[in-house]
TIGUDREN-873098 format. One line per field, with one value per atom (N, C-alpha, C): residue in one letter; atom name; x, y, z. Coordinates in nm, 2 decimals, always signed. Example, Ala and Ser with C-alpha at 12.3 -4.5 7.8 and 13.67 -1.06 7.14 Angstrom:
2
lumlum	(a / a / a / s / s / s)
torvex	(N / CA / C / N / CA / C)
X	(+1.32 / +1.23 / +1.32 / +1.28 / +1.37 / +1.29)
Y	(-0.57 / -0.45 / -0.33 / -0.22 / -0.11 / +0.00)
Z	(+0.78 / +0.78 / +0.78 / +0.71 / +0.71 / +0.79)
This chain:
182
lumlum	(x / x / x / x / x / x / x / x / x / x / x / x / x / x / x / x / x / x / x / x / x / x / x / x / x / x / x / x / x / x / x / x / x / x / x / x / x / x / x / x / x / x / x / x / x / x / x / x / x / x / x / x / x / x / x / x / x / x / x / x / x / x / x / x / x / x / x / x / x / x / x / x / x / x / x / x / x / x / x / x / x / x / x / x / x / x / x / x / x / x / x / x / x / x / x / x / x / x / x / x / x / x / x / x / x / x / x / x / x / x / x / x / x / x / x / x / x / x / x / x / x / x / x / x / x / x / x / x / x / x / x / x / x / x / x / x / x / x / x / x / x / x / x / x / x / x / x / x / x / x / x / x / x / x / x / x / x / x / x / x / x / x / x / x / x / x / x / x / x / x / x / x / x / x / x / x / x / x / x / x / x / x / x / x / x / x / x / x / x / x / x / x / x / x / x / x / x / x / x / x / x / x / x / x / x / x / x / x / x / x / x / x / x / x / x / x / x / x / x / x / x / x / x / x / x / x / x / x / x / x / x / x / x / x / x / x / x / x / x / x / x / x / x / x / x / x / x / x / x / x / x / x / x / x / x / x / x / x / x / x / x / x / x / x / x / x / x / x / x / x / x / x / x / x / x / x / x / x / x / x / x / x / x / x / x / x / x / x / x / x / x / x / x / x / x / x / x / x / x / x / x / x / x / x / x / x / x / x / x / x / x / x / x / x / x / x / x / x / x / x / x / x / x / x / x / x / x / x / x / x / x / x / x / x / x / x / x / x / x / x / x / x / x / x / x / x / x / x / x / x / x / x / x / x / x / x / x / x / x / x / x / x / x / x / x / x / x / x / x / x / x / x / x / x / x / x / x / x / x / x / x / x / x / x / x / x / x / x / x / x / x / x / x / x / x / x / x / x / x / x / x / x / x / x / x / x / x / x / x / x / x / x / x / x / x / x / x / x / x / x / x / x / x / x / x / x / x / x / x / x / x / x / x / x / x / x / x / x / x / x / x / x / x / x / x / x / x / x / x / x / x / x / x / x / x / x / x / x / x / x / x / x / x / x / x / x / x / x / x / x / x / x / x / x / x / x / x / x / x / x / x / x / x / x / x / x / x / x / x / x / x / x / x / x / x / x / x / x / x / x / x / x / x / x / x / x / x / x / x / x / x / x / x / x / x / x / x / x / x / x / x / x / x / x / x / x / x / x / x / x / x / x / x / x / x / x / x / x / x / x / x / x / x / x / x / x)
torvex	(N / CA / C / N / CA / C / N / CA / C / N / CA / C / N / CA / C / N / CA / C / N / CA / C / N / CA / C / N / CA / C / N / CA / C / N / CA / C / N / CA / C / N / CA / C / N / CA / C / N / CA / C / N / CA / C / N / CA / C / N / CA / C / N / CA / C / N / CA / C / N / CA / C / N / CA / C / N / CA / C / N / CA / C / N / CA / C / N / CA / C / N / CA / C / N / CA / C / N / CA / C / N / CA / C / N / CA / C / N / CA / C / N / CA / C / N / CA / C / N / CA / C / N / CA / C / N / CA / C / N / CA / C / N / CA / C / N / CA / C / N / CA / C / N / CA / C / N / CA / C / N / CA / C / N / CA / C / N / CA / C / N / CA / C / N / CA / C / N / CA / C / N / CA / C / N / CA / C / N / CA / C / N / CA / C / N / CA / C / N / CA / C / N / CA / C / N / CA / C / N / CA / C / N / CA / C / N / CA / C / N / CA / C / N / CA / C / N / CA / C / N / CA / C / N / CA / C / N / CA / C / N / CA / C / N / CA / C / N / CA / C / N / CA / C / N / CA / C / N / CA / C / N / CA / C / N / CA / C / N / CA / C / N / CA / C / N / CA / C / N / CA / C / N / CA / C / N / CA / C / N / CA / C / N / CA / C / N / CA / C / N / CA / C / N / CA / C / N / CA / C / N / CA / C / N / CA / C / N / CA / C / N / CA / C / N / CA / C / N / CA / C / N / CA / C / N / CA / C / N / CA / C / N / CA / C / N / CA / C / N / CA / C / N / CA / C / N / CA / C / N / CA / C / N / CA / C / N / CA / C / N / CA / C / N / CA / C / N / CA / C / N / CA / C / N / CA / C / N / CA / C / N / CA / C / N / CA / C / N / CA / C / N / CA / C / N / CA / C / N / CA / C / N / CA / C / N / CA / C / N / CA / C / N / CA / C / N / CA / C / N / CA / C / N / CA / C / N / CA / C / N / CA / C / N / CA / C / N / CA / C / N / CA / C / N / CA / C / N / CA / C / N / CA / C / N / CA / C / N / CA / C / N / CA / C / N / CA / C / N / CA / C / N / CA / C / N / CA / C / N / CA / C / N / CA / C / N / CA / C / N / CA / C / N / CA / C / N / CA / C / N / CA / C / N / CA / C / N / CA / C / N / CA / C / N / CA / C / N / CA / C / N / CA / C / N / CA / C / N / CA / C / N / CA / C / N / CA / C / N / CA / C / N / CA / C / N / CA / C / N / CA / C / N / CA / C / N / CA / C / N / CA / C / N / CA / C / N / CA / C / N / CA / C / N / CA / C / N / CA / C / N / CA / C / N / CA / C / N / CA / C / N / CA / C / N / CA / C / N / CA / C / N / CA / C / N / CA / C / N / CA / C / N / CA / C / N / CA / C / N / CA / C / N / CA / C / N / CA / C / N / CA / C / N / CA / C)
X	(-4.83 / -4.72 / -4.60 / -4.50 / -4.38 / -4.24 / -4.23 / -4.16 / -4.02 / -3.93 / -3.80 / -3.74 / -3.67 / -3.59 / -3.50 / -3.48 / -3.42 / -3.28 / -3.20 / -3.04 / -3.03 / -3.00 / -2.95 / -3.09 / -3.18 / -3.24 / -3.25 / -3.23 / -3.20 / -3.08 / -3.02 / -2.86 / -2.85 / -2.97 / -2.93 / -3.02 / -3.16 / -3.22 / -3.12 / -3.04 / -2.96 / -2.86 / -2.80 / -2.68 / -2.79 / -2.88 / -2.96 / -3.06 / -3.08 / -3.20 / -3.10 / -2.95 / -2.89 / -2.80 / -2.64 / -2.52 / -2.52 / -2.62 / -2.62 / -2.70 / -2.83 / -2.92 / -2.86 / -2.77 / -2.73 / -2.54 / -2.55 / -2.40 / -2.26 / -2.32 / -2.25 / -2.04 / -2.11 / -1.99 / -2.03 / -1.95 / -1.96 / -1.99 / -1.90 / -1.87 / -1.98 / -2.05 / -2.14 / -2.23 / -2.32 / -2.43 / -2.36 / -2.25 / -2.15 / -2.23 / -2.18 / -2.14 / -2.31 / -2.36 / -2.52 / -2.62 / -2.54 / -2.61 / -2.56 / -2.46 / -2.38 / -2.36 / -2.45 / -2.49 / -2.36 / -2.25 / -2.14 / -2.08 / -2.18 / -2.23 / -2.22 / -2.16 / -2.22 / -2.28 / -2.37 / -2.41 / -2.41 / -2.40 / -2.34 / -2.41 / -2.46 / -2.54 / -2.38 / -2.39 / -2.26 / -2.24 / -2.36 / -2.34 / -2.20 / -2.22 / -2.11 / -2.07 / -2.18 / -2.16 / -2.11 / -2.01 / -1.86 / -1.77 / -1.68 / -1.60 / -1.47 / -1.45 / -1.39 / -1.43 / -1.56 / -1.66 / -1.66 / -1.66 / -1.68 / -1.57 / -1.48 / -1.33 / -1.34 / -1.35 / -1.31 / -1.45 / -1.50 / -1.60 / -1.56 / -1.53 / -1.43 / -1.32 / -1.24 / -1.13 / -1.18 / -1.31 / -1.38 / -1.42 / -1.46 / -1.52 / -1.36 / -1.24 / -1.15 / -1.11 / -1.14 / -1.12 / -1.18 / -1.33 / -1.43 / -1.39 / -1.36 / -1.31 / -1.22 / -1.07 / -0.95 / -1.05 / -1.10 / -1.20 / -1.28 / -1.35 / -1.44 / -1.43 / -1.36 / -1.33 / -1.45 / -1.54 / -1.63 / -1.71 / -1.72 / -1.81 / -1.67 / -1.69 / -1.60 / -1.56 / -1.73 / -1.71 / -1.79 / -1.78 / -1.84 / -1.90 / -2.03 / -2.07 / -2.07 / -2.01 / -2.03 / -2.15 / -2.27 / -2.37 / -2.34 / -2.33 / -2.29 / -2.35 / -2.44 / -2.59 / -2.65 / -2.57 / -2.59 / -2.46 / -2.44 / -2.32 / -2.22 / -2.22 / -2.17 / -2.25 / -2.33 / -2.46 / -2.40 / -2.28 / -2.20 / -2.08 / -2.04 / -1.98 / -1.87 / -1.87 / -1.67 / -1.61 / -1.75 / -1.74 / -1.70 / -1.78 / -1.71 / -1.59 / -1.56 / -1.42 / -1.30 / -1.31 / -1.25 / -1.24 / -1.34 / -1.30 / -1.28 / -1.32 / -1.31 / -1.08 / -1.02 / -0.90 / -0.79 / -0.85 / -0.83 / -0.86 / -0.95 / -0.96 / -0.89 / -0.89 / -0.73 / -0.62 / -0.57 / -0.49 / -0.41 / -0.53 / -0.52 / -0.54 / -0.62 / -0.56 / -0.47 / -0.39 / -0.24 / -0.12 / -0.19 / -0.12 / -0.08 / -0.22 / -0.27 / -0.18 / -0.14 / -0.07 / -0.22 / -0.34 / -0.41 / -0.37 / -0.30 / -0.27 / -0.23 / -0.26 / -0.27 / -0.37 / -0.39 / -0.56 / -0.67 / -0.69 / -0.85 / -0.79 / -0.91 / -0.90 / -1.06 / -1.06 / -1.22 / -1.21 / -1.34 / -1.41 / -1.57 / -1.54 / -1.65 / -1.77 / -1.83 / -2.00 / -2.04 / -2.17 / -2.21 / -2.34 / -2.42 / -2.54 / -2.51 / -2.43 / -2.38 / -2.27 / -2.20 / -2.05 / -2.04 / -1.93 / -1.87 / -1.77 / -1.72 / -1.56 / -1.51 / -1.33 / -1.30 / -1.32 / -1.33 / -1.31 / -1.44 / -1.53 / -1.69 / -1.81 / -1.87 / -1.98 / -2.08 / -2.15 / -2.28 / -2.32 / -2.39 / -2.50 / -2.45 / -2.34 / -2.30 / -2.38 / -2.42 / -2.50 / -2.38 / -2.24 / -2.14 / -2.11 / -2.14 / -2.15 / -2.19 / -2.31 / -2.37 / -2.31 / -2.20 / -2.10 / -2.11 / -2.10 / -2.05 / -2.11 / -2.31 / -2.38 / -2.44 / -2.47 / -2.56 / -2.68 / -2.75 / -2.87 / -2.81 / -2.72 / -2.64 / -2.51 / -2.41 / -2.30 / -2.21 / -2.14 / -2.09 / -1.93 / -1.88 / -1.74 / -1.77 / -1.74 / -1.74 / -1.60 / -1.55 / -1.49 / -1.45 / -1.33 / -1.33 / -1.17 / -1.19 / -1.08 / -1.00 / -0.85 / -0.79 / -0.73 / -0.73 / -0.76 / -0.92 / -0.97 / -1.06 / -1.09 / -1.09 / -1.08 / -0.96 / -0.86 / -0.77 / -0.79 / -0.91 / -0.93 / -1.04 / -1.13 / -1.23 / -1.18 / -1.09 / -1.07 / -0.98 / -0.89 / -0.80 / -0.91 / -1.05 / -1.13 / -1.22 / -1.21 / -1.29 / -1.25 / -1.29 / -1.24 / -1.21 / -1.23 / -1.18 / -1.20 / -1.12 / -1.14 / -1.10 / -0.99 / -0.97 / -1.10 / -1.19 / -1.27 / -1.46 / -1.44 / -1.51 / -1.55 / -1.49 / -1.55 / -1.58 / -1.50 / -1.58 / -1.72 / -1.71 / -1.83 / -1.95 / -1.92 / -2.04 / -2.06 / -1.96 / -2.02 / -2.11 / -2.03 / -2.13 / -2.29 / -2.28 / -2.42 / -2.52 / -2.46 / -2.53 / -2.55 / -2.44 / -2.46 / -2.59 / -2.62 / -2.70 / -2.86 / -2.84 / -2.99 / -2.99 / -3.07 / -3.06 / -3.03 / -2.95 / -2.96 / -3.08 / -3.17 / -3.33 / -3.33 / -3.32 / -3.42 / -3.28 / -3.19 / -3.12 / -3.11 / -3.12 / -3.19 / -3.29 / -3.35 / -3.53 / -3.52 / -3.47 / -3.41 / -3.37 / -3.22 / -3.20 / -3.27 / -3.32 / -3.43 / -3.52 / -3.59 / -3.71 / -3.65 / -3.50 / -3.42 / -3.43 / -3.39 / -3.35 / -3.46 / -3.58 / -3.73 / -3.79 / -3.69 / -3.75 / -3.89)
Y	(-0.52 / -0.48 / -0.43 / -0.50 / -0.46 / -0.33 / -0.21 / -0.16 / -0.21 / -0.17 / -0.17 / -0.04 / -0.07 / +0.02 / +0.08 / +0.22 / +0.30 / +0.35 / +0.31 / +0.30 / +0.43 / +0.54 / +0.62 / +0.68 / +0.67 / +0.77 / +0.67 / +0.57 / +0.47 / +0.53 / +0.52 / +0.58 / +0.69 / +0.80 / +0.91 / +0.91 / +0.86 / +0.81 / +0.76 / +0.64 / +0.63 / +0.71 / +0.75 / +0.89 / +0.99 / +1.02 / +1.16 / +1.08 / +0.94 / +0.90 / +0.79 / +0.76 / +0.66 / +0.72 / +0.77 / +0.81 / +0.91 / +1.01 / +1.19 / +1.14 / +1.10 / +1.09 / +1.04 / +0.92 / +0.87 / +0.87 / +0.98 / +1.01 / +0.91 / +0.85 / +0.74 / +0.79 / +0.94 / +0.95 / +1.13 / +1.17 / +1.31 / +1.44 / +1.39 / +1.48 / +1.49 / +1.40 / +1.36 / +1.46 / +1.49 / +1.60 / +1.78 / +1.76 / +1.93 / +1.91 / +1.78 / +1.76 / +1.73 / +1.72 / +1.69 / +1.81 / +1.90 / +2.05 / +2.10 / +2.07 / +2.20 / +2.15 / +2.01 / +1.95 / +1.94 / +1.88 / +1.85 / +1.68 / +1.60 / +1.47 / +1.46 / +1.39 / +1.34 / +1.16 / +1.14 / +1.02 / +0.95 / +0.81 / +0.77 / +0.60 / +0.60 / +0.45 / +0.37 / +0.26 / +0.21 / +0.02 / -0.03 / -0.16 / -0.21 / -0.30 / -0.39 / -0.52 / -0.60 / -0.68 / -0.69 / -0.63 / -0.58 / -0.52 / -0.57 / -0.52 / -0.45 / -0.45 / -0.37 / -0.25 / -0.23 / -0.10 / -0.04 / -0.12 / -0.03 / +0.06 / -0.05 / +0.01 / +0.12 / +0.15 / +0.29 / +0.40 / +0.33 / +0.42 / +0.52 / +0.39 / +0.44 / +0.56 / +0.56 / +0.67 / +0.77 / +0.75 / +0.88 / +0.92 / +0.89 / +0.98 / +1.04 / +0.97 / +1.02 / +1.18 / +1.12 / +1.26 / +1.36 / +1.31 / +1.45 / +1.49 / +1.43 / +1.55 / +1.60 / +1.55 / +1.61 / +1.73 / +1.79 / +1.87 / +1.94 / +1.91 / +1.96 / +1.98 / +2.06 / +2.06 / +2.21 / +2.16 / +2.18 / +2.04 / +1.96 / +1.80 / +1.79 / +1.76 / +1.69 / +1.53 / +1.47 / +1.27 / +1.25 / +1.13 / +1.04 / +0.92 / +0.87 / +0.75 / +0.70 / +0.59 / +0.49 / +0.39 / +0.42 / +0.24 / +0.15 / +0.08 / -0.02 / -0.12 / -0.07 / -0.18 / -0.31 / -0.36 / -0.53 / -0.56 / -0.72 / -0.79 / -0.79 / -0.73 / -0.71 / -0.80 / -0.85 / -0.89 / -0.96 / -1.06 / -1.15 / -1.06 / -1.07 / -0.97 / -1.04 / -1.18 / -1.21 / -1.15 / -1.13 / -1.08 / -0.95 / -0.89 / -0.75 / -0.73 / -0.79 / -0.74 / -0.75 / -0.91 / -0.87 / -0.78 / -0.74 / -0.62 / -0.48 / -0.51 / -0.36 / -0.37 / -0.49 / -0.49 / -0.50 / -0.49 / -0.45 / -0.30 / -0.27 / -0.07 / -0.01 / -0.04 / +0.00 / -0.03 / -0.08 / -0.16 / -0.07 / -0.05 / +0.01 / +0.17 / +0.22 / +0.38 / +0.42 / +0.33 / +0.36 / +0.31 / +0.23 / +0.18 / +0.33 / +0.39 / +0.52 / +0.68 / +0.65 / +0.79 / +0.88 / +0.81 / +0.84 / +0.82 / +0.71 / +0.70 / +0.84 / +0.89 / +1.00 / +1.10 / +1.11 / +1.23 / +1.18 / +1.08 / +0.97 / +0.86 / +0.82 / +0.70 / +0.65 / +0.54 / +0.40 / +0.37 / +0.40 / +0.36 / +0.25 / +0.16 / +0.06 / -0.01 / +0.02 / -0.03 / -0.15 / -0.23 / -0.36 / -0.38 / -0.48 / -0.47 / -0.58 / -0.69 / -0.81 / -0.78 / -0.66 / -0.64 / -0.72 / -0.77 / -0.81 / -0.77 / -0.74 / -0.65 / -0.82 / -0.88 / -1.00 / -1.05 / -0.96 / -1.04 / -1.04 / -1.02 / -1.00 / -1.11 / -1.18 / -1.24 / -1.15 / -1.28 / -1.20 / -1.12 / -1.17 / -1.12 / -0.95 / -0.89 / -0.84 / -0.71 / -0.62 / -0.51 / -0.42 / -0.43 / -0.32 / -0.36 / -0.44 / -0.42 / -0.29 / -0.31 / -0.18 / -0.09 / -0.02 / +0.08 / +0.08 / -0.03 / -0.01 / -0.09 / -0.16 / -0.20 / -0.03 / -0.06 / -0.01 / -0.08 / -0.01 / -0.05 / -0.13 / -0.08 / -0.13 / -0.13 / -0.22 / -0.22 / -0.07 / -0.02 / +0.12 / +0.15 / +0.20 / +0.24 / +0.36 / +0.45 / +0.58 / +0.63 / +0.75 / +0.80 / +0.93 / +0.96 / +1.06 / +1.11 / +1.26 / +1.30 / +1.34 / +1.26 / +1.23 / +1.44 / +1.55 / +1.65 / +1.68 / +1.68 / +1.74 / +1.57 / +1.44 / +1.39 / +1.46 / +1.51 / +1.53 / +1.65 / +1.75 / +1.88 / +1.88 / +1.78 / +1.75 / +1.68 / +1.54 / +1.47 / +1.60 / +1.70 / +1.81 / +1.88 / +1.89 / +1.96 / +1.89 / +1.74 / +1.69 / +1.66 / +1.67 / +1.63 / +1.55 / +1.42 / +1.26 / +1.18 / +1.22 / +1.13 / +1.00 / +0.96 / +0.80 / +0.76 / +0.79 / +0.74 / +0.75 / +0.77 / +0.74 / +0.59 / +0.52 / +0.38 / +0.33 / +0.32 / +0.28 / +0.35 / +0.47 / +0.54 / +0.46 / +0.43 / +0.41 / +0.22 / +0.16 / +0.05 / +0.01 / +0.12 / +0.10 / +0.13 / +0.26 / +0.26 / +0.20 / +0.12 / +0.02 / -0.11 / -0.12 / -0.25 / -0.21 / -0.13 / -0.11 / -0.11 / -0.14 / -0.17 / -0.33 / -0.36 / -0.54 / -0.53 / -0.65 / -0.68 / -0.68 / -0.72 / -0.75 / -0.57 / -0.52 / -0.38 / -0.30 / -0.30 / -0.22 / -0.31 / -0.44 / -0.52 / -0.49 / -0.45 / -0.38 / -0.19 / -0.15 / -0.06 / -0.06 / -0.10 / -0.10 / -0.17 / -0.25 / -0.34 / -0.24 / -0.15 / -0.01 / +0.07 / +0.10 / +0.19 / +0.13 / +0.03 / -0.03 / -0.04 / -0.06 / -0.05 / -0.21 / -0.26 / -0.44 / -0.48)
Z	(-6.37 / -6.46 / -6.38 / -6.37 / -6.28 / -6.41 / -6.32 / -6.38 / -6.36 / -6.46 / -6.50 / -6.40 / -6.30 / -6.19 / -6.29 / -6.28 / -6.33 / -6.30 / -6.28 / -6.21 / -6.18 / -6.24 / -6.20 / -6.16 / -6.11 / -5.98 / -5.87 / -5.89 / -5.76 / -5.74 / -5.79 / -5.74 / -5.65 / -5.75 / -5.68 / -5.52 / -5.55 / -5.41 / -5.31 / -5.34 / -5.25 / -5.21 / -5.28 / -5.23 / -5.14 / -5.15 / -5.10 / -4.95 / -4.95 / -4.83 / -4.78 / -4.79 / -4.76 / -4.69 / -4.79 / -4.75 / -4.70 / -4.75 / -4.68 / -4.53 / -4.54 / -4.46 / -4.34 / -4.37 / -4.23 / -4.22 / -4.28 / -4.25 / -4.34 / -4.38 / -4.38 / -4.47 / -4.52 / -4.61 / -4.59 / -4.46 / -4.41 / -4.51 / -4.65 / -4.74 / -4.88 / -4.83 / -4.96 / -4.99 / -4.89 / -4.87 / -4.91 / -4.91 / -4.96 / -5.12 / -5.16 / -5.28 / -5.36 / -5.31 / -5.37 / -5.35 / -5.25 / -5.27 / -5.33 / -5.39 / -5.44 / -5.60 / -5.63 / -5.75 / -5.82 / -5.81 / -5.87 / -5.84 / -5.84 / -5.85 / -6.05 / -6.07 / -6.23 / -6.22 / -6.26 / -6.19 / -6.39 / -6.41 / -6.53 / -6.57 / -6.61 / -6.65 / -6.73 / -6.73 / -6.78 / -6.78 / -6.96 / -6.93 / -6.90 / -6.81 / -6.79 / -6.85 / -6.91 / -6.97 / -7.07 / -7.12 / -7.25 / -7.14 / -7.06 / -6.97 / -7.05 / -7.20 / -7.26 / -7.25 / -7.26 / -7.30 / -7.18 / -7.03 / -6.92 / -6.90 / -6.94 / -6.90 / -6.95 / -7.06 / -7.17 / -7.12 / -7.08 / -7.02 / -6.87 / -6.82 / -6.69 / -6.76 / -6.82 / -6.89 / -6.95 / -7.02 / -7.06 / -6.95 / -6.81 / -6.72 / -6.65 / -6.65 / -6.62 / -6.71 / -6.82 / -6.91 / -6.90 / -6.87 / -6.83 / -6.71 / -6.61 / -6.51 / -6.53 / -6.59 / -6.64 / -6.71 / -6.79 / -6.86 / -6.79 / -6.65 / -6.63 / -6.46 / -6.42 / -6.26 / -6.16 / -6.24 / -6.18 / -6.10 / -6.19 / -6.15 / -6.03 / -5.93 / -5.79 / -5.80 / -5.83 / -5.86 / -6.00 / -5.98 / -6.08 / -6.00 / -6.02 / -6.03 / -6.14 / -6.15 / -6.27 / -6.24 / -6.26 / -6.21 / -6.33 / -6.31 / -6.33 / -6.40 / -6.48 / -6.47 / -6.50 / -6.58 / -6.64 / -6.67 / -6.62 / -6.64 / -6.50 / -6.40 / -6.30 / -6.15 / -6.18 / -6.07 / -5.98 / -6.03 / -5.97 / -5.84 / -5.75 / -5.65 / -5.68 / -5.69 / -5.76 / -5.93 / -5.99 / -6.11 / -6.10 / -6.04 / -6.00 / -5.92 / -5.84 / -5.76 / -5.90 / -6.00 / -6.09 / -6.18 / -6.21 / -6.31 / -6.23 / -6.13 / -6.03 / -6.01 / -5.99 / -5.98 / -6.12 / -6.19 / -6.34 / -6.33 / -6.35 / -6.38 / -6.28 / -6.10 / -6.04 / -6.12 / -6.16 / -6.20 / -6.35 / -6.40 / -6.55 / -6.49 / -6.40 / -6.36 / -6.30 / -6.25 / -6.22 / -6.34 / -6.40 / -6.53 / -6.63 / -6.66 / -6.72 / -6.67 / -6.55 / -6.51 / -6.41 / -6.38 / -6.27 / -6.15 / -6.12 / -5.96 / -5.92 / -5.77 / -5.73 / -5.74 / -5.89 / -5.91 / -5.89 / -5.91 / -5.90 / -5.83 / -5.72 / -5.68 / -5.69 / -5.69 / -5.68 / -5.58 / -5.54 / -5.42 / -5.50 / -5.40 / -5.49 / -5.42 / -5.50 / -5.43 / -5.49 / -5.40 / -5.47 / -5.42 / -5.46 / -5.39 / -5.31 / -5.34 / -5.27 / -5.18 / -5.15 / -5.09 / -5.01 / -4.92 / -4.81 / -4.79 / -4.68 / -4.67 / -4.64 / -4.69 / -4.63 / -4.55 / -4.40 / -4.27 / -4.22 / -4.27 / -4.22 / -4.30 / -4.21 / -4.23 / -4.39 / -4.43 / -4.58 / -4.50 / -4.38 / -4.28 / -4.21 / -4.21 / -4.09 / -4.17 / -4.10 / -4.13 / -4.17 / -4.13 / -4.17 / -4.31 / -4.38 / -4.51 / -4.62 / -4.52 / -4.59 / -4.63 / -4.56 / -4.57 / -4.73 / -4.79 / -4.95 / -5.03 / -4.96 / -5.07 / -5.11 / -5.22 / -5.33 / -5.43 / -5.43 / -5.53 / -5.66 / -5.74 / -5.87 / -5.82 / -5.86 / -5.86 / -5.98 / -5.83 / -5.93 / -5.86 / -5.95 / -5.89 / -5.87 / -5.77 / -5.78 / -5.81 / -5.87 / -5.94 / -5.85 / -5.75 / -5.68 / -5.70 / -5.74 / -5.69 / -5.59 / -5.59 / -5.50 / -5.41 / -5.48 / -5.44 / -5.35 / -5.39 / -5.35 / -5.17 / -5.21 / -5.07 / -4.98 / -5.03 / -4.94 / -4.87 / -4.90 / -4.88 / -4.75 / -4.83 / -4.76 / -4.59 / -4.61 / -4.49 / -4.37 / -4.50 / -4.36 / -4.29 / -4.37 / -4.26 / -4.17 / -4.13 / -4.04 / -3.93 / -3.84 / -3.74 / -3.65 / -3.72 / -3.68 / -3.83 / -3.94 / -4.05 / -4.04 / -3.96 / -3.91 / -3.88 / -3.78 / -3.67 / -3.78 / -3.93 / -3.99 / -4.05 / -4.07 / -4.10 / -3.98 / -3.83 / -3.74 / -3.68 / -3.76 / -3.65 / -3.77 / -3.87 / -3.97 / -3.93 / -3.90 / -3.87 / -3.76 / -3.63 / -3.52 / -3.55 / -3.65 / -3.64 / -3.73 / -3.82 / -3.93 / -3.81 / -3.79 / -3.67 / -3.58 / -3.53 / -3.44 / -3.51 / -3.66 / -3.73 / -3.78 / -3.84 / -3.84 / -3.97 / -4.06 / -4.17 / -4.27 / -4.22 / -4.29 / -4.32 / -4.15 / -4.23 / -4.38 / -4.33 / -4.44 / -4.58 / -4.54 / -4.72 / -4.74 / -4.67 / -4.74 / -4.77 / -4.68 / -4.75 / -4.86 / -4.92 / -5.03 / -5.15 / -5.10 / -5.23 / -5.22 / -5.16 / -5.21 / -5.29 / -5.24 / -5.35 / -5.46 / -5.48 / -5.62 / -5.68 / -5.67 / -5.69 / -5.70 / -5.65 / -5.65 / -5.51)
């Protein structure tokens, strides 16, 4: 009897044994001890529905500046990675449209990602697969606070590729397929 994977504790597994654990996102581990993560289930298959869903989490933080992000997972209807870049360039699109540009910005995950210039295969993917496809939801205050205190914020996407690169593709797809519970 095969269970049904649970999105948001995959999610949160991955944020806590993925991003924190191997650095991948310096600021993540402040933010998952200090439990101001809101993590958010959100069919996709009604991309009207996500959208307004997307706006109601804008609202709750306008509301609630205690929570720092938002995950949106993502969970049905998005499976496709060209499916998603579209409606991922739509919701930019419509939060700058909205009068968000500046306070929130999307940062976006996939379980399929590819950055343009990079092979399916290349392990620097990783940077921004996830178990479910999700937009995360960050205020553009609180990144600016966080990157004035580090000490090479440029030299973070290279330092995370080198060291994804330095693991094979197979093991970080098995990784993530355990997170996701497949």
């Amino acid at each position: 009897m095969s269970t049904v994977p649970d999105p948001l504790a995959a999610t949160r597994a991955w944020v806590e044994t993925f991003v924190v654990a191997r650095d991948i996102c310096p600021f993540a581990g402040r933010e998952v001890a200090r439990d101001t993560i809101r993590y958010v289930a959100v069919p996709a298959h009604n991309r009207e529905a996500a959208l307004l869903a997307l706006f109601d989490e804008c609202r709750r933080l306008d509301e609630t500046p205690e929570v720092e992000t938002t995950l949106l997972v993502l969970t049905e209807g998005l499976e496709a990675f060209d499916d998603y870049l579209d409606l991922l360039a739509i919701a930019e699109a419509l939060l700058a449209e909205q009068g968000y540009e500046g306070t929130y910005q999307l940062a976006s995950f996939h379980p399929d990602y590819v950055f343009a210039d990079a092979e399916h295969e290349d392990p620097a993917n990783f940077t921004n697969r996830s178990p479910f496809p999700m937009w995360h939801l960050l205020r553009e205050k609180g990144l600016e606070q966080a990157l004035a205190h580090h000490p090479d914020p440029a030299g973070i996407p290279e330092r995370n590729i080198l060291a994804l690169r330095e693991l094979s593709h197979e093991t970080l797809a098995r990784e993530l397929a355990a997170l996701k519970g497949s």
